[in-house]
C-alpha positions in Angstrom: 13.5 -30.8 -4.0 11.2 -29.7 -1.7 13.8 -28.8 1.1 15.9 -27.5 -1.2 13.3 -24.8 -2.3 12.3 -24.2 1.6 15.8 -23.9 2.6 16.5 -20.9 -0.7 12.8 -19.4 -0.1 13.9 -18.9 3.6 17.4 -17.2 2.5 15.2 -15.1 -0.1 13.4 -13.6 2.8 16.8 -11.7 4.2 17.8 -10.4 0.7 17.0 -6.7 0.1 15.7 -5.6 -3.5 14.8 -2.2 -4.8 11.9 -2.8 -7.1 10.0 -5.7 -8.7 12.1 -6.4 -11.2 15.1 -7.4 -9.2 12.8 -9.2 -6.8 12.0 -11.7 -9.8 15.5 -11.7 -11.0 16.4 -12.7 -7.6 13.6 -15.9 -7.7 14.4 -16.8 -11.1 18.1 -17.1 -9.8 16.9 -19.3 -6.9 14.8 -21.4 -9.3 17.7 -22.1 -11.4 20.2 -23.0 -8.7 17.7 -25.7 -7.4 17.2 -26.6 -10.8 20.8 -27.9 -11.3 21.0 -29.2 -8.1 19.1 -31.6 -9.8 20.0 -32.0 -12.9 17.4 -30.2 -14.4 19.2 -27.7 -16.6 17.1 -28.6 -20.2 14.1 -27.2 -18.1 16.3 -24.0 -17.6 16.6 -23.7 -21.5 13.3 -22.0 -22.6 12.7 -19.8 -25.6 12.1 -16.1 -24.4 8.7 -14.8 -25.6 8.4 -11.5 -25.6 5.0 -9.5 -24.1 2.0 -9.6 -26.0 2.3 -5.8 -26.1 5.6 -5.5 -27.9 4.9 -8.6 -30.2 1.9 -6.6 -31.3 3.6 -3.8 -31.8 6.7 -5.1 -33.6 3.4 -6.6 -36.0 1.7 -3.5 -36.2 5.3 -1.8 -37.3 5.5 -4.3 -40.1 1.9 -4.4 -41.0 2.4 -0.6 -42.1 5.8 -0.8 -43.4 4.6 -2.9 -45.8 1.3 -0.8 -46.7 3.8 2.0 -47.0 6.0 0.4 -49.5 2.9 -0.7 -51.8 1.8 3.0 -52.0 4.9 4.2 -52.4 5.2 1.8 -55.6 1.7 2.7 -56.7 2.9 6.6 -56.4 6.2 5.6 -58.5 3.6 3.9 -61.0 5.4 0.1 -60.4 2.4 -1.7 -59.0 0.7 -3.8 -61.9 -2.1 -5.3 -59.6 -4.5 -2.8 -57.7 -6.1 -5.3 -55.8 -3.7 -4.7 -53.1 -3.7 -0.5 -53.8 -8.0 -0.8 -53.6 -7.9 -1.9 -50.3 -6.0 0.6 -48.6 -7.9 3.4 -50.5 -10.7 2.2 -49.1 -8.8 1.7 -45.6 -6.9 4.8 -45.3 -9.6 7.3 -47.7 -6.8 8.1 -49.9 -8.9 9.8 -52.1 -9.7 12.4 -49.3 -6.7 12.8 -47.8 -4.3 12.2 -50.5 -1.6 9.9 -51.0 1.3 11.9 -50.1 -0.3 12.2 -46.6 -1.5 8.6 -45.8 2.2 7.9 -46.5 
């Protein structure tokens, strides 16, 4: 496997790339051809993980989607437990602002 890597990092060298991006498109390519030279395609298989930056986001989103949708209930008068409604008062100083504008 070794050779095999040597031999495709050597023919690496003499391809031109524009940017980082298609530089590690270009090795993750390689990897994958020696891979099945191998047999190794189940370690080919991986779940994608997205970056920690746009997991956090995409949590963030649904963190105050959520909040949204409780005050907009507790606006419409449908909430029964203000538990919930408390908290983001406190959170977001509803009573300052106002409702309509923390939404």
């Amino acid at each position: 496997m070794e050779e095999e890597t040597k031999i495709v990092n050597k023919a690496i060298r003499h391809v031109a790339t524009r940017d980082i991006s298609e530089s590690n498109n270009l090795i993750k390519a390689a990897s994958i051809w020696v891979a099945r030279q191998f047999g190794l395609k189940r370690a080919i298989r991986g779940k994608k993980v997205e970056p920690w930056w746009k997991r956090r986001i995409e949590e963030d989103i649904k963190r105050i989607s959520r909040e949204v949708n409780i005050l907009e209930r507790e606006k419409r008068g449908e909430i029964k437990s203000k538990r919930k409604v408390k908290e983001l008062e406190n959170k977001y100083c509803i009573k300052r602002k106002g409702l309509t504008l923390v939404i």
